[in-house]
C-alpha positions in Angstrom: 186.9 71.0 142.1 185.5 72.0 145.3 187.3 70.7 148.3 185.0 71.1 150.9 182.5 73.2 152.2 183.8 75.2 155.5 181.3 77.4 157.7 183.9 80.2 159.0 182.1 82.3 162.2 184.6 85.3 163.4 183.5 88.4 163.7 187.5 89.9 163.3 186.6 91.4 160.1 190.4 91.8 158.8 190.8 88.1 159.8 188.1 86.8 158.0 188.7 88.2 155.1 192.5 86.7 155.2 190.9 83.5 156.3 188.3 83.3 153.5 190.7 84.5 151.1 193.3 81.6 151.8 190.8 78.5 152.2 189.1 79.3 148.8 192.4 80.0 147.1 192.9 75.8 148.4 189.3 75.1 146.4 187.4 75.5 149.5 183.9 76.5 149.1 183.4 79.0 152.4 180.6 80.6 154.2 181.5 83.4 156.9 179.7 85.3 159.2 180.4 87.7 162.4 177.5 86.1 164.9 176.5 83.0 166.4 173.3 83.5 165.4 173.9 83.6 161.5 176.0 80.3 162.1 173.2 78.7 164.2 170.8 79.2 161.1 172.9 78.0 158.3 174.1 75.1 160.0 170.2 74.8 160.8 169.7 74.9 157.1 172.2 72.9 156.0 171.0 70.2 158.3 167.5 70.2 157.0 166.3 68.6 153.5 163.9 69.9 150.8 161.9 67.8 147.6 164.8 68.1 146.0 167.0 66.0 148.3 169.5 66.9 151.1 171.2 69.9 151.3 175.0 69.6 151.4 175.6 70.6 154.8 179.4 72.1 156.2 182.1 69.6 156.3 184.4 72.0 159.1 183.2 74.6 161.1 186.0 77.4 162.2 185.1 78.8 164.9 186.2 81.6 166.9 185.0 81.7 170.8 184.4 85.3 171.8 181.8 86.2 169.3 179.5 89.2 169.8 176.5 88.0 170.6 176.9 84.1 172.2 179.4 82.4 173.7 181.3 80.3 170.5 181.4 77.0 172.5 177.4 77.3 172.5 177.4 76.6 169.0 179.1 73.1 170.2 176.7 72.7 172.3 174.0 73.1 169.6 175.9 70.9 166.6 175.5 67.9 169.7 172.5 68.4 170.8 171.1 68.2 167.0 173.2 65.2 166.1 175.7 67.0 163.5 179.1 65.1 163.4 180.6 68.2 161.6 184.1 68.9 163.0 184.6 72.2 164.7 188.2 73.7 164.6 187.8 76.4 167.8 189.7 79.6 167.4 191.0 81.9 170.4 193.3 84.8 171.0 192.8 83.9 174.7 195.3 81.3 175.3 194.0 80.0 178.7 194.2 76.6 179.9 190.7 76.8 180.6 189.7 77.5 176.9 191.8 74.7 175.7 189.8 72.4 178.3 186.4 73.6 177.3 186.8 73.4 173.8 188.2 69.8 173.8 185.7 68.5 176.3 182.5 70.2 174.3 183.6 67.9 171.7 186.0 70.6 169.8 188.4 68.2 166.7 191.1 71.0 167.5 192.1 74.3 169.1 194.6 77.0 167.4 195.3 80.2 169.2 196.0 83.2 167.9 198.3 84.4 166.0 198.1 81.3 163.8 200.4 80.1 160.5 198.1 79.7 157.7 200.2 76.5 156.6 199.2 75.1 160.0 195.7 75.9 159.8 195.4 74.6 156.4 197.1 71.3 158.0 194.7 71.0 160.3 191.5 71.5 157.7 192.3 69.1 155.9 192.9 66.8 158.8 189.2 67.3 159.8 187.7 66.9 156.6 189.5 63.8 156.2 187.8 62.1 159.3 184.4 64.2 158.2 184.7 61.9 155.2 185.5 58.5 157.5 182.2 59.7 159.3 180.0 60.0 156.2 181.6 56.1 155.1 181.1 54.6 158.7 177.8 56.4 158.2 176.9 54.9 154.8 178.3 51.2 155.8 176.0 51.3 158.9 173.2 52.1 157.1 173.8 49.7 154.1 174.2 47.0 157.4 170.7 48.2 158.5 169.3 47.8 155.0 170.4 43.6 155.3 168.1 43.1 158.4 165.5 44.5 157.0 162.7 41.3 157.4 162.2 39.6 154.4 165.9 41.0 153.2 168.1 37.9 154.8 164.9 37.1 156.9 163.1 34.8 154.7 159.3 33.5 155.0 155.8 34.2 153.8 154.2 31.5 156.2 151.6 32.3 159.0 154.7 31.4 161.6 157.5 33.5 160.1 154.8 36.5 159.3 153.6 36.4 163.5 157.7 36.5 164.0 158.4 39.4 161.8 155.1 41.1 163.6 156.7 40.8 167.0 159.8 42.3 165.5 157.9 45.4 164.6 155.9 45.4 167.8 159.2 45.7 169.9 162.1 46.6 168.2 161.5 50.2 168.5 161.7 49.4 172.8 164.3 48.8 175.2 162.3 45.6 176.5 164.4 42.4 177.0 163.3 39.7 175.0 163.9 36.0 174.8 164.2 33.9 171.6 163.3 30.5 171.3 163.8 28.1 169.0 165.6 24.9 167.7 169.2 25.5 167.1 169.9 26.1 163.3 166.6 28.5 163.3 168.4 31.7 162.8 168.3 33.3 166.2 170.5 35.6 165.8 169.6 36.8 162.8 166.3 37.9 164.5 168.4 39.0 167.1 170.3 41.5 164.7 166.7 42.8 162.8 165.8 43.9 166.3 169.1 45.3 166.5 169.1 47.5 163.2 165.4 48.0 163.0 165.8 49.7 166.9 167.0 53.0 167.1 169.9 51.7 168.9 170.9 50.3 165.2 174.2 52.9 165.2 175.2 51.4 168.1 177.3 48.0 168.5 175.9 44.7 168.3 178.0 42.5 170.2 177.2 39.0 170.7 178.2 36.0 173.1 177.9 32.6 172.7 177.2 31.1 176.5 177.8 27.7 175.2 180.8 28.5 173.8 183.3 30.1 176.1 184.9 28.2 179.3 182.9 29.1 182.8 186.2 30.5 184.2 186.2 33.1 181.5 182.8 33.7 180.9 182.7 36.4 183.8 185.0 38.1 182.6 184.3 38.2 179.1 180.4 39.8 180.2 181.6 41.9 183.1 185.6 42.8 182.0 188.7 42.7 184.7 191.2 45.1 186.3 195.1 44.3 186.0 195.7 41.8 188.5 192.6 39.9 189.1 193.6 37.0 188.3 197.0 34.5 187.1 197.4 36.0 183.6 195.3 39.2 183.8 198.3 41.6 182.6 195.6 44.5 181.8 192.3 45.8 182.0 190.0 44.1 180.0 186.5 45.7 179.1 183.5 43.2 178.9 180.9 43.0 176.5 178.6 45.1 178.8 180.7 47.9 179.0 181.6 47.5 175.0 177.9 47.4 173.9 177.2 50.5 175.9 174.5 52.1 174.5 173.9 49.1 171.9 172.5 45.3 172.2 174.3 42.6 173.8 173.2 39.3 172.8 173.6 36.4 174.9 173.1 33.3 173.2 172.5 29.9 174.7 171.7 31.5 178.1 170.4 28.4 179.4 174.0 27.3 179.7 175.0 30.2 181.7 176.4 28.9 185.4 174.4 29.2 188.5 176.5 32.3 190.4 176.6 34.3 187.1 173.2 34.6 186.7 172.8 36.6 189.8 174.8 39.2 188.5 173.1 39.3 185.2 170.0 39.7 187.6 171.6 42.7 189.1 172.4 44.2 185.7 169.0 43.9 184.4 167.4 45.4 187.8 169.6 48.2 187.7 172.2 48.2 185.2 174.9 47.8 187.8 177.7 45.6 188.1 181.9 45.2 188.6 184.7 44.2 186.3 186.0 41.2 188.1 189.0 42.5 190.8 187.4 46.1 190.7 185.9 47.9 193.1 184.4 50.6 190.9 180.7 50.6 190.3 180.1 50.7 186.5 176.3 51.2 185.1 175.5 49.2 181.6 173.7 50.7 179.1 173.2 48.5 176.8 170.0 46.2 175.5 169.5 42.8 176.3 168.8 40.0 174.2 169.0 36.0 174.8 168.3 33.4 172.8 168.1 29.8 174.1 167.1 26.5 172.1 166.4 25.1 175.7 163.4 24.7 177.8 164.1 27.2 180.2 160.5 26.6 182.5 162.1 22.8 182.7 165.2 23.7 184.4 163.6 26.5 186.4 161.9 23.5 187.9 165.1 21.4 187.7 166.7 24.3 189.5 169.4 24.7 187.1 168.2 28.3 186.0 166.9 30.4 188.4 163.7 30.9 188.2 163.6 35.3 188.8 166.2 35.7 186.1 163.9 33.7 183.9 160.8 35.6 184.4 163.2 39.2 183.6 164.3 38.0 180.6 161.3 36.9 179.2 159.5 39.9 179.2 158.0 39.1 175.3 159.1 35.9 174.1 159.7 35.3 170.0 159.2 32.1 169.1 160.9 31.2 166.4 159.4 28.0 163.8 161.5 25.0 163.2 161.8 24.8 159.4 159.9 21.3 159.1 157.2 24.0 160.8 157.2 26.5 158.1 157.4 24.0 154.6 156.1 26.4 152.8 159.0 28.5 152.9 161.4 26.0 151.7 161.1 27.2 148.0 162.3 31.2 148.9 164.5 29.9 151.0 166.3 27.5 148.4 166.7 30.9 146.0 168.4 32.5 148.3 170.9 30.3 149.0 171.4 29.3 145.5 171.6 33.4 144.8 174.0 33.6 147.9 175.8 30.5 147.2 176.5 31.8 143.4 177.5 35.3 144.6 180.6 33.8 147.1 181.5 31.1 145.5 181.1 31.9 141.8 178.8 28.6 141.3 176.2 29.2 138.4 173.2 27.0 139.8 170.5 28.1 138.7 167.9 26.1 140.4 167.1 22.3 141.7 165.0 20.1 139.6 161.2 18.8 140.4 162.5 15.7 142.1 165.3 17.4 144.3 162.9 19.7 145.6 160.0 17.1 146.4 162.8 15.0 148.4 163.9 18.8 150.3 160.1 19.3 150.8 159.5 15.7 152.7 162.6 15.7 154.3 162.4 16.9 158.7 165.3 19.6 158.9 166.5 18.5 162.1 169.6 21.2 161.4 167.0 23.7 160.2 167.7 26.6 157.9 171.2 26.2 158.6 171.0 22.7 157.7 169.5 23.8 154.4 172.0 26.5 153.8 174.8 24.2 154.2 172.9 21.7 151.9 173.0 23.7 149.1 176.2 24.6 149.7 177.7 21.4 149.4 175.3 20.6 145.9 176.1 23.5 144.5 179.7 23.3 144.7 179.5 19.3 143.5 176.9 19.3 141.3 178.4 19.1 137.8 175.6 20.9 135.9 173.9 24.0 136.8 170.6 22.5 138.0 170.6 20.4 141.6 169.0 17.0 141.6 168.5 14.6 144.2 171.5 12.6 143.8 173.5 16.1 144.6 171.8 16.3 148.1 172.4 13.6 150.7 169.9 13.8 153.7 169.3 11.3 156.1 167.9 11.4 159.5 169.5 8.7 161.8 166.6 6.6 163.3 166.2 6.4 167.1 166.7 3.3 168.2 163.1 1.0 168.7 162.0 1.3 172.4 162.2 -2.8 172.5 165.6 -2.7 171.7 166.8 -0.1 174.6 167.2 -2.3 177.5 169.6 -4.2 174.9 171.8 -1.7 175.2 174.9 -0.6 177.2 175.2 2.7 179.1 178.0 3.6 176.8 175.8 3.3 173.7 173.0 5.0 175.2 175.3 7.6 175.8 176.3 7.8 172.5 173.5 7.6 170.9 172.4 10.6 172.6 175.6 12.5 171.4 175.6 11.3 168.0 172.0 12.9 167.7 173.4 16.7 169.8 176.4 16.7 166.8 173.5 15.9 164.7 171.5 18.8 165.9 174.3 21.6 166.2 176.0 21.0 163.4 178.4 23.7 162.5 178.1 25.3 166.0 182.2 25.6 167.6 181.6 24.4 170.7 185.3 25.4 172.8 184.5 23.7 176.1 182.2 20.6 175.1 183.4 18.3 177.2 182.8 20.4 180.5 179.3 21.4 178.9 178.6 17.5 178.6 179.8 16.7 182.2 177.8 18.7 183.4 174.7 17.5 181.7 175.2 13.7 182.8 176.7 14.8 186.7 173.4 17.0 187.4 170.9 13.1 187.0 174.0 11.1 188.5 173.8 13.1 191.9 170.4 12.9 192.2 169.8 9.4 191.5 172.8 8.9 194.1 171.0 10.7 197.0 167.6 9.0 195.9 169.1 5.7 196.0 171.2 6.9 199.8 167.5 8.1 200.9 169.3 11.7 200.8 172.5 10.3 203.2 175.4 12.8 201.5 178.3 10.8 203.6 176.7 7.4 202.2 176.3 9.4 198.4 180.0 10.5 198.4 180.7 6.7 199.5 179.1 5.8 196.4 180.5 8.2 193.9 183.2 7.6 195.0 184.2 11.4 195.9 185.1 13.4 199.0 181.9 14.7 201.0 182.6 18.5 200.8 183.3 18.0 197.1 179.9 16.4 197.0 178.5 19.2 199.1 180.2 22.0 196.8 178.6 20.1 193.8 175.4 20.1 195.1 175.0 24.3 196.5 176.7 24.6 192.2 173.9 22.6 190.2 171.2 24.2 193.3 170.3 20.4 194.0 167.0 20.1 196.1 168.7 17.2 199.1 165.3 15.5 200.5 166.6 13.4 203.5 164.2 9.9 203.7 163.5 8.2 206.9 
């Protein structure tokens, strides 16, 4: 069987020969030639593709650098330029430091000089075509990734709302434009983060995402911006953000609204001009990557509550994508209840194979405050109870806790009110890891406590630290953190 297919350019006519000779007595199917030239054009036309399909193109490239008419390293220059990933194996009887340097920073996969054991060089071909072949499955695997954010693929929805989403998608995937995405949480906002991602021709690229909400604000800095070795009590070694790993990719930032105060002026900077420091370094490092955030916020409310500020906002919400809640989109529930039963079957080995007329009028009526991911984990849990194959209405249990009738609140203590509230955000994020809730919380009810404590102290910051019981600059430090607006009363 053939082993390969190997483009050999030297114009050492003896050599050649021996080199031919020897790689097709290994099963190597070969291709030589004395000129750059020659080479150029067939690894032109093995990179091009006729009716009948692709043309197999060169899985090595030997090449020797002083050919007659071009410099060999040009021919480097040529497979980057035209994105061919073909490994080149550069052969010299000049054995220069310089050489060795050129040919491994033009992107060479190895350098032999001559004279050379054939054993060696055989070694060494079989070395290349081994990672050619780990190019071509990375290749394949992206591509089959790309195929699963295709809209409509994992992207489900044939209502007016879902079809105005999946038009935006097409309007501004193929752009570097930052975007914002807005919805409820549960709505999928990443997944219409990711069919931006793969439908953009950054789709090769990585895809690295970061959960705001979820990390602890002392390592949230570092985990966008990286730190040198030494920055800080237990920074033992360099450690690359997720700006500098998403080079040339997306970085999504989810729950941005939750991002602290000082961080978001130096996400500002980055998106101005793609500049920014590792935390400790002094280096100035440029980002290339594309920005995406997502928020299930109101982000124009806490511009005006200063709690987001209000230039950052207007950069990243260049084109907004609104995303539908699903009690916004009925219509879609049916699709979307296949494909989770098809899903659900597939991982689990469940053999549902539907929900019966009553289940799905109750899955109809009911609000989705958990959304599609609500849904998803519905039919989850049914299918994997249910003890026949079709879901009824006793397999699903929904229920919507009621708020509380406004007659009633005043009835109520500052502790239930409090926990009323969080009984409905659990509600809401369901299935969301939250790491540092209780900060996230804390800071939510300190924000209103401050204020009202300056309103009801006319503005007075000694007689509001009095009353909150905390020191004055602590109060003061608080204040300049949450960007609290002090109006001082007569």
């Amino acid at each position: 069987m053939e082993q390969g297919r190997i483009l050999l350019v030297e114009d050492d006519e003896s050599l050649s020969r021996v080199l031919r000779k020897a790689l097709e007595g290994q099963g190597y199917w070969v291709a030589a030639t004395a000129t750059g030239a020659e080479a150029r054009q067939l690894m032109e036309e093995a990179a091009t593709t006729t009716t009948a399909g692709p043309r197999p193109g060169f899985d090595a490239v030997l090449l020797d650098i002083g050919l007659p008419d071009i410099e060999g390293l040009a021919l480097l220059d040529f497979a980057k330029e035209s994105g061919l990933q073909t490994p080149f194996i550069v052969m010299t009887a000049q054995n220069t430091m310089r050489n060795a340097i050129d040919a491994m920073k033009a992107g060479a996969f190895d350098y032999l000089t001559k004279p050379f054991d054939l054993d060696v060089l055989m070694v060494v071909v079989e070395r290349a075509l081994d990672r050619r072949q780990l190019i071509r499955e990375l290749s394949d695997l992206k591509k089959e990734v790309k195929k699963k954010y295709e809209p409509g693929v994992d992207m489900i929805g044939t209502s007016a709302a879902m079809q105005q989403v999946f038009k935006t998608i097409g309007q501004v995937a193929g752009t570097d434009t930052t975007i914002l995405i807005q919805g409820e949480s549960g709505t999928g906002k990443e997944l219409v983060a990711k069919t931006i991602h793969y439908n953009s021709a950054r789709w090769d690229k990585p895809f690295l995402p970061v959960n705001c909400a979820a990390i602890p604000r002392d390592l949230l800095e570092s985990e966008l911006f990286g730190h040198e070795k030494g920055a800080f009590t237990g920074a033992l070694e360099r450690h690359l953000g997720t700006f500098e790993l998403a080079q040339g990719g997306t970085l999504f930032l989810d729950e941005i609204g939750e991002l602290p105060l000082e961080l978001q002026t130096k996400l500002l900077r980055v998106l101005q001009d793609g500049s920014y420091r590792r935390v400790g370094g002094k280096d100035m490092l440029r980002s290339d990557a594309r920005l995406l955030a997502a928020t299930n916020q109101d982000l124009e409310k806490a511009v005006h509550d200063n709690r987001f500020r209000d230039d950052l906002y207007f950069r990243i919400n260049v084109i907004p994508v609104q995303i539908p809640p699903l009690r916004g989109r009925r219509s879609d529930l049916p699709a979307l209840i296949d494909f989770f039963i098809a899903k659900v079957n597939g991982d689990m080995g469940t053999q549902v194979s539907g929900v019966s007329p009553d289940a799905l009028k109750n899955l109809q009526q009911y609000d989705w405050p958990g959304n599609v991911r609500e849904l998803e984990n519905a039919i989850i849990r049914a299918a994997v109870l249910s003890p026949g194959p079709v879901l009824s209405a006793r397999d699903f249990a929904l229920s919507s806790p009621e708020p509380p009738p406004s007659s009633d609140f005043d009835s109520l203590s500052l502790e239930d009110v409090v926990r009323g509230k969080l009984e409905d955000y659990f509600r809401r994020t369901r299935g969301v890891q939250v790491e540092n809730l209780h900060s996230v919380i804390m800071e939510r009810v300190e924000r209103p406590l401050i204020e009202l404590s300056l309103r009801a102290t006319r503005g007075n910051q000694i007689r509001a630290a009095q009353l909150l019981g905390i020191n004055r600059n602590t109060l003061r430090k608080k204040i300049t953190d949450l960007r609290i607006t002090v109006k001082r009363e007569p």
